[in-house]
Structure formats: structure tokens, C-alpha cells
C-alpha positions in Angstrom: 73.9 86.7 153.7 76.2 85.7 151.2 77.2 87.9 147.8 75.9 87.2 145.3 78.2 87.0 142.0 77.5 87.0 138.2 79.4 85.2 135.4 77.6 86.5 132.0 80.1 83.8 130.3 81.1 80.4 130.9 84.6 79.8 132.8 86.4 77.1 133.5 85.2 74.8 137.0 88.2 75.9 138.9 87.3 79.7 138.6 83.5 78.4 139.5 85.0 76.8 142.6 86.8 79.9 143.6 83.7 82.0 143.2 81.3 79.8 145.3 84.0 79.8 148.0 83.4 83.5 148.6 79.6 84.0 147.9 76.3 82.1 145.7 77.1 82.2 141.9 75.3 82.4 139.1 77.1 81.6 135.7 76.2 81.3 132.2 76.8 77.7 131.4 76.3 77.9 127.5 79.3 78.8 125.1 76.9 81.9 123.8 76.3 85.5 125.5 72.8 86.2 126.7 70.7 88.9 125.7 71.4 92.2 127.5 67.9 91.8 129.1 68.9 88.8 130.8 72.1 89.7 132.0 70.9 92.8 133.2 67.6 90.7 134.8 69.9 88.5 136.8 72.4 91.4 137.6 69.7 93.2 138.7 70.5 91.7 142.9 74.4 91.0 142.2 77.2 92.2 144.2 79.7 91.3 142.0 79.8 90.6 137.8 82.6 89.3 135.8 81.9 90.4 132.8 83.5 89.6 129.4 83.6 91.3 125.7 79.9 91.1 124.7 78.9 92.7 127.9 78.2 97.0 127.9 78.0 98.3 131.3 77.0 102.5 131.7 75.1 105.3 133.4 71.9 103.2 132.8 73.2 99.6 133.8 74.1 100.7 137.0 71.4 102.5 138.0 69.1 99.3 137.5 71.7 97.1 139.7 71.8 98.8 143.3 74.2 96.6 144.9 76.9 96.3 142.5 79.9 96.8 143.9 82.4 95.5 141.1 82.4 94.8 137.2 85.6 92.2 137.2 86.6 92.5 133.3 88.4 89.0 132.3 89.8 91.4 129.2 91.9 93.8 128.8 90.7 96.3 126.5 87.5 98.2 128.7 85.9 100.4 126.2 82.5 98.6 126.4 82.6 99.9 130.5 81.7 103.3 131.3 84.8 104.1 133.9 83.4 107.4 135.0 79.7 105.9 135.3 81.2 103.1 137.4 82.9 105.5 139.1 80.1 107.8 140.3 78.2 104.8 141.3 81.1 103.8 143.3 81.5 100.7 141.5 84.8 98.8 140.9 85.8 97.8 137.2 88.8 95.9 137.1 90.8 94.3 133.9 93.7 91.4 132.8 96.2 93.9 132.3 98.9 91.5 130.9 98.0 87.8 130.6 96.5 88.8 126.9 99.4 90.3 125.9 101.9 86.9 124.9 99.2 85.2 122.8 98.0 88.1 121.1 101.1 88.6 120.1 101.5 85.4 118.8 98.4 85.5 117.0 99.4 88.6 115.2 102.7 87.4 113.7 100.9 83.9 112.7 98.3 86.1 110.9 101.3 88.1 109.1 102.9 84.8 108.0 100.2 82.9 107.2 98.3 86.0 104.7 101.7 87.1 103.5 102.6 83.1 102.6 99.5 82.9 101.1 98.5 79.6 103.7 94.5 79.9 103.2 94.4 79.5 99.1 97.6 76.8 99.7 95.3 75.0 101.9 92.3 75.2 99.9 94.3 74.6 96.7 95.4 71.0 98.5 92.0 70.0 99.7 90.2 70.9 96.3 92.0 67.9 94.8 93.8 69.5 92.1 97.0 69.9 93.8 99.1 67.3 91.7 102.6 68.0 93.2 104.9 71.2 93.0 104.1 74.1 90.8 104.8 77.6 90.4 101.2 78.8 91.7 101.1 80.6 95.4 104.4 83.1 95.5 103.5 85.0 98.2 105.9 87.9 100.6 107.8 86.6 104.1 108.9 88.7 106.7 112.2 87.9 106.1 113.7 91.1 105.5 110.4 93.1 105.1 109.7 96.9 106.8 106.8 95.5 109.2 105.0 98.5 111.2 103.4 98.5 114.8 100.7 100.7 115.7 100.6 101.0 118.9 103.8 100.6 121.6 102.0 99.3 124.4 102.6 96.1 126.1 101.2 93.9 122.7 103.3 96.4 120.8 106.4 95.5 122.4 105.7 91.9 122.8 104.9 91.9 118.5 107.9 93.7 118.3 110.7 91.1 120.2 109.2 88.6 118.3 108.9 90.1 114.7 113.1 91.0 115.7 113.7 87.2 115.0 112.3 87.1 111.2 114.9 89.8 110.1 112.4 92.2 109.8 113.1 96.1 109.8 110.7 97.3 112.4 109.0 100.8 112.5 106.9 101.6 115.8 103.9 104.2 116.1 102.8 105.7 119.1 102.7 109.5 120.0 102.2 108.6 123.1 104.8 105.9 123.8 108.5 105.4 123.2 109.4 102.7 121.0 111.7 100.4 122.9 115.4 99.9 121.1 115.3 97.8 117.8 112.4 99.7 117.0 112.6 103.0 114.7 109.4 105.4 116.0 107.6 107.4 112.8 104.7 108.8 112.7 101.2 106.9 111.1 101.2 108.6 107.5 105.6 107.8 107.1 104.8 104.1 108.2 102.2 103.5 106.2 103.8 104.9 103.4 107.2 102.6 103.5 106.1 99.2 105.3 105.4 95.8 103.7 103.3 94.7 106.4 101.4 96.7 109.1 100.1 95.5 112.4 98.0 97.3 114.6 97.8 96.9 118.2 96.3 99.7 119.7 93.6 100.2 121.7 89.9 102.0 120.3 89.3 105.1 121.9 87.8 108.5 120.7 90.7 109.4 118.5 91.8 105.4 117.1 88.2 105.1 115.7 89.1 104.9 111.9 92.5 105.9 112.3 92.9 103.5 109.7 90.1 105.1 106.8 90.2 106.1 103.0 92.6 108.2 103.5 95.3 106.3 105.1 95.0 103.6 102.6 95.8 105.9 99.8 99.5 106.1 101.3 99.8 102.3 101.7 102.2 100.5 99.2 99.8 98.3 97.1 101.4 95.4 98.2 101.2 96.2 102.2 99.6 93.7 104.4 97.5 95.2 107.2 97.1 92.7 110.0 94.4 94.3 112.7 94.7 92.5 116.8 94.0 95.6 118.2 89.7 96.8 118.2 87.9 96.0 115.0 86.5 100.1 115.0 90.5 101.3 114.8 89.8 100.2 110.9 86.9 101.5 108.2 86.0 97.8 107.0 84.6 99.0 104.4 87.5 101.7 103.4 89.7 98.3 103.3 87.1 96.4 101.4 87.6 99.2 98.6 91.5 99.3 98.8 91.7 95.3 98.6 89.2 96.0 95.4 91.2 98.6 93.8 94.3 97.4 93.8 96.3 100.2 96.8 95.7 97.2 99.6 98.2 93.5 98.8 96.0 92.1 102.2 94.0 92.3 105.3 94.0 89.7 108.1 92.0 90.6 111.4 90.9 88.8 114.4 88.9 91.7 115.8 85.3 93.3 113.7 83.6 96.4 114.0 80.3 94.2 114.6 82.1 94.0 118.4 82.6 97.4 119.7 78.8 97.2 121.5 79.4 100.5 123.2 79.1 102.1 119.7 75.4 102.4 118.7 76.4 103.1 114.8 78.9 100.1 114.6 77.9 98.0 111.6 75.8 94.7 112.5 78.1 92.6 110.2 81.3 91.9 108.7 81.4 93.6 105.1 80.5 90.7 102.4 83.3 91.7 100.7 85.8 91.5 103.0 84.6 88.0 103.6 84.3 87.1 99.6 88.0 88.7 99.3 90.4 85.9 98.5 93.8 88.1 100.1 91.6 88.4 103.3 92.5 86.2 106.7 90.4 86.0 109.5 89.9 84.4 113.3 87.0 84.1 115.6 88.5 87.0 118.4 91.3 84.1 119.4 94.1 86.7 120.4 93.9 84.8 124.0 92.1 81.7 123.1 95.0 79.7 125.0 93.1 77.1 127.2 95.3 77.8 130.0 95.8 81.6 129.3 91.9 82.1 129.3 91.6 79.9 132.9 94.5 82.2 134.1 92.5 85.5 132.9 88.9 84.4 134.5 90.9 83.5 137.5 92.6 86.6 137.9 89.1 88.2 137.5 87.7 86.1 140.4 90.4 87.3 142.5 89.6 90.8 141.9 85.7 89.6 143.1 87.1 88.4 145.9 89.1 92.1 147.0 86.5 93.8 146.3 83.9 91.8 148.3 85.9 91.8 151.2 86.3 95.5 151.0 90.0 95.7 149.4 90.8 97.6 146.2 90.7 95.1 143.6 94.7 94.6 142.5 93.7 95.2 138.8 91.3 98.2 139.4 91.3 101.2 136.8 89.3 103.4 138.3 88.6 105.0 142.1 86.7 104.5 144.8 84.7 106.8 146.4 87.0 107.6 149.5 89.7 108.4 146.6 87.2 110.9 144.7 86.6 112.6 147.3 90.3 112.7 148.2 90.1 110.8 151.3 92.8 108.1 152.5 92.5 104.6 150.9 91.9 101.9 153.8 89.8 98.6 153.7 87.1 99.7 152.6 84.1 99.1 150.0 83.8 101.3 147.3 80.1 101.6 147.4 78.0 101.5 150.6 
């Protein structure tokens, strides 16, 4: 009998080819998630799920699909999927470590340029007809010679950094848990908040990130400062920035990524703050950080080839977490991780 495979989102034909090559598929075809009832209704007799950034997979998830034997992530960031769930069930989950990594970092500096350059009222200034030729209206900050701070020295970290090096920025890097590469000056959160002119976060949500960017923090912000959030929409307290751009201690907020999208988090807020979205010094994209045609068939088609490991009883080359054999401290072969 062949595997049978899930795609809760829809993928490009080539990664649909690959998949049917290897087992029966059954693939979202519409642009929008279905309901968690449905996915887990059709995951219910899969072998193997490539799963995406609306989808939650834990304790009880697994439980109701028997014959899972790996959760292919085409993403990077895996804090909607219970690791140590899927690991007791001896299911695979496996991520995109690093085809995100070039266009998110692209998004993030276009973000800084165009909130800083003012580019949204520009271009609704132009279309509202009254633009009438050159006047003294829209001064806004550059990067040129600006203190620009990264939060977060991981692989989108780094990649911000070399190019943010070209603008003749000054460039501050925070990460207690990661060097800052050379060209980069490492300071802790509260000293980069305090002296940068534009600050871009790029870190992961975990446990200790959730509002690491609250009240508090924004008190030590210059009022002109520019935050810029790529990272998890939870690392920020929308509505803690929706005061600060009020008052006066925030110049700007630009964000590709919402709070409304950390599923795992039962208390996460069920919409963007109105405010935030009235705001005229606020800048924001649909979750586009790898919305690169080719980079997205690149990511589902790495996925597939994790499906295809796993299925044929090989450890998945972008797995994050152990199989059985390696709980229990056994030597790795070819084997599945859940029989």
C-alpha cells in the first residue's frame, strides 16, 4: 500500500509531482488554511504531513493520527510543533533551516527604508491627487549613517547585518547566546535600545522572547527609533507599541509578523491592534519574509524531500528532533522512527 501524504497548504505542481512519486497525496488546493478540524480529519490515516505556519501539531494531534511518521515543516521557525510530543510519538518534524534566511533579510531592510523614508504617506500623498510637484512635506531618517540594532545573531541576524554594512550604518548586535560576527559591536537589549535609530528584530519566539519587546523596553527607546519586527509577532507587546507610537517615546513600527499568528499560544490576541493599523508611522506586510516565488518552491521542495527520508526509513536531512532508536540511546541505522 502506498503512504499516504498531507499538504495542509497549496505548493507549487513540481513539489505535487515529487510527492505522488513516492506515495497517494492529498493537498489543499485553495490559497486559504483549513479549519483544524479538517486538517486533523484528513491527517487522521497520513503517514506523512507537510505542514506550514497556520498548522499546531501537540500531545493531542498526534494521538488522533496513529500512523504519522513525519511533520515536514516548509518554515523555519517551529514553535507551533510540540518537539518533545513528536518525539515521544516517534514522529519526525523536520524544518527549512536556511532558504528563508536571504529574503527575510531583504524584507527587513526594505521595511527600514521604506518606514524611515516615509514611502507609504509619499505614495498615498501622490495618488491622493494633491501632489503638485516638489515640496518640503515628507523629511523622513535614512540609514545612512544611523546606529541600526539586531536582535537576534542567528543566520537572519547575520544576513541583516552584511547587508545593513553597505548603507553606512553603525551596527549594534544582540544575542546572549551568540557572537556577533566582526562589523558588528554586541550590547546587551536595554544599551541598544537606548542608543539606536533603528531596531530590527530577528529572533526567534520562545519562552523567554515573548514580549521581550514590552512597556518597559520602550521607555529606553529614543523617541525617534524605528523598530522593524521579521522575527515572531509575540517577541513584541502590540499593544505596548501602539502606546509608545501614541505618546510620542516610539518615531515607528514596521512588522511583517502579528501576534494573531503564534497559534500555539491560546491567549494570543485574535487581531491586529486598531491602532496600530490607524497609525500613520506604522508599515506592514502580509508574513512575505519568503514570499519569493522561487524561494517558496525551493522551501516546499526541500520539505518533500524530507517526506521522502522519512518514508523510506532515513532520518530526514532537516530533522530537529530524535528518533526513537536515538532516545533510547541505540545506534542510528535505516530505520523508521515510529513502528
Amino acid at each position: 500500500m502506498r503512504p499516504r501524504i498531507l499538504v495542509t497548504h497549496w505548493i507549487h505542481d513540481e513539489v505535487l509531482a515529487a510527492l505522488r512519486a513516492i506515495g497517494d497525496v492529498d493537498a489543499n488546493a485553495a490559497r486559504e488554511p483549513w479549519p483544524l478540524e479538517e486538517v486533523l480529519r484528513r491527517a487522521a490515516q497520513a503517514d506523512a504531513m507537510l505542514a506550514f505556519m497556520t498548522d499546531v501539531v501537540g500531545a493531542d494531534f498526534l494521538a488522533a493520527c496513529p500512523q504519522l511518521k513525519i511533520v515536514a515543516c516548509a518554515l523555519k521557525g517551529f514553535d507551533n510543533f510540540d518537539l518533545a510530543a513528536c518525539e515521544r510519538a516517534g514522529v519526525w518534524v523536520s524544518i527549512v533551516p536556511d532558504l528563508l534566511t536571504a529574503p527575510t533579510a531583504e524584507l527587513a531592510v526594505g521595511l527600514s527604508i521604506a518606514l524611515g523614508r516615509m514611502i507609504r504617506e509619499g505614495d498615498g500623498y501622490v495618488r491622493s491627487g494633491a501632489f503638485d510637484g516638489w515640496r518640503p512635506v515628507f523629511y523622513g531618517a535614512g540609514l545612512d549613517g544611523a546606529t541600526a540594532a539586531i536582535v537576534g545573531m542567528g543566520e537572519v541576524g547575520r544576513a541583516i547585518g552584511r547587508r545593513l554594512s553597505g548603507f553606512g550604518c553603525e551596527l549594534v548586535g544582540v544575542d546572549p547566546d551568540s557572537a556577533a560576527p566582526p562589523g558588528i559591536r554586541p550590547a546587551s537589549l536595554h544599551e541598544a535600545l537606548a542608543v539606536s535609530d533603528v531596531i530590527i528584530l530577528a529572533i526567534p519566539l520562545t519562552e523567554h522572547t515573548r514580549h521581550m519587546i514590552d512597556a518597559r523596553a520602550l521607555r529606553t527607546t529614543k523617541r525617534t527609533a524605528l523598530l522593524v519586527n521579521v522575527g515572531r509577532g509575540s517577541v513584541v507587546d502590540e499593544s505596548a507599541v501602539a502606546d509608545a507610537l501614541e505618546s510620542g517615546h516610539l518615531g515607528g513600527y514596521a512588522a511583517d509578523v502579528f501576534e494573531l499568528e503564534d497559534w500555539a499560544l491560546p491567549n494570543r490576541p485574535r487581531v491586529i491592534d486598531a491602532r496600530l493599523l490607524a497609525h500613520p508611522r506604522t508599515l506592514f506586510t502580509p508574513h512575505l519574509g519568503s514570499a519569493v516565488d522561487r524561494v517558496r518552491l525551493a522551501i516546499a521542495m526541500r520539505a518533500a524531500g524530507n517526506i521522502a527520508d522519512a518514508l523510506a526509513g532515513r532520518r530526514p536531512r532537516d530533522a530537529i528532533n530524535r528518533s526513537r532508536a536515538e532516545r533510547e540511546g541505540r545506534q542510528l541505522a535505516t530505520i523508521s522512527p515510529r513502528t
